[in-house]
C-alpha positions as a printed NumPy array, in Angstrom:
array([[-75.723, -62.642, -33.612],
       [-71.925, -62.061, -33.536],
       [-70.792, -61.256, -30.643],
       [-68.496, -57.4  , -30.3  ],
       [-65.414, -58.462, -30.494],
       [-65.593, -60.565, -33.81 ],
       [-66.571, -57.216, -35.016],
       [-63.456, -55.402, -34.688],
       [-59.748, -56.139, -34.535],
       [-56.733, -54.477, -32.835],
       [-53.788, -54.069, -34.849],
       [-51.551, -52.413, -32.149],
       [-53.011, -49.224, -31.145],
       [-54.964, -49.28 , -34.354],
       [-58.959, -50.514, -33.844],
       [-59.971, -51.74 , -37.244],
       [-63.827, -52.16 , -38.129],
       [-64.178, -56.231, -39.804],
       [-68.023, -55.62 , -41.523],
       [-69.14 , -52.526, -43.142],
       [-71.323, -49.896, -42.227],
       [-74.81 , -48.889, -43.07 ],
       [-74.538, -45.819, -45.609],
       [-78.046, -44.698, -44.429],
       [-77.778, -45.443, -40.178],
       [-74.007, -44.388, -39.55 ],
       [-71.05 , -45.674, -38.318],
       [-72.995, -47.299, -35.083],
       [-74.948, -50.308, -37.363],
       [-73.192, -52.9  , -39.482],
       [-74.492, -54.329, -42.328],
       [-74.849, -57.962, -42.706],
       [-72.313, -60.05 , -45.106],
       [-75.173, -62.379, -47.217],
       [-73.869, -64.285, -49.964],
       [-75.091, -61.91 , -52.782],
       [-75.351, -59.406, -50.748],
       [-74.962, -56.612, -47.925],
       [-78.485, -55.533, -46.093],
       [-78.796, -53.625, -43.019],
       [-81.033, -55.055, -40.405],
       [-82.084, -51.755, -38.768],
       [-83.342, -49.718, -42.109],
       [-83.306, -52.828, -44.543],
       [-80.528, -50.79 , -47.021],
       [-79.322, -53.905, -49.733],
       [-76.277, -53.038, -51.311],
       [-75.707, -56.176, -54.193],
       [-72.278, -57.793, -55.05 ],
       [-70.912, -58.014, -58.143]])
């Protein structure tokens, strides 16, 4: 499990998000960065790469 500050990164005064976001859950779940693809752990969205 990363831990909350590999999450994000400050760029000044500027908080930048690192992983995406769940399209279904909201801005509060990130998804997880698989090899082939993006899945969310809390609704089990799977968004495939190209």
């Amino acid at each position: 499990m990363a831990k909350k500050w590999e999450l994000y990164k400050l760029d000044g005064d500027k908080l930048e998000r690192l992983k995406r976001s769940c399209p279904r859950c909201g801005e509060g779940t990130f998804m997880a960065d698989h090899k082939d693809r993006y899945s969310c752990g809390a609704c089990g969205y799977t968004e495939w790469k190209k």
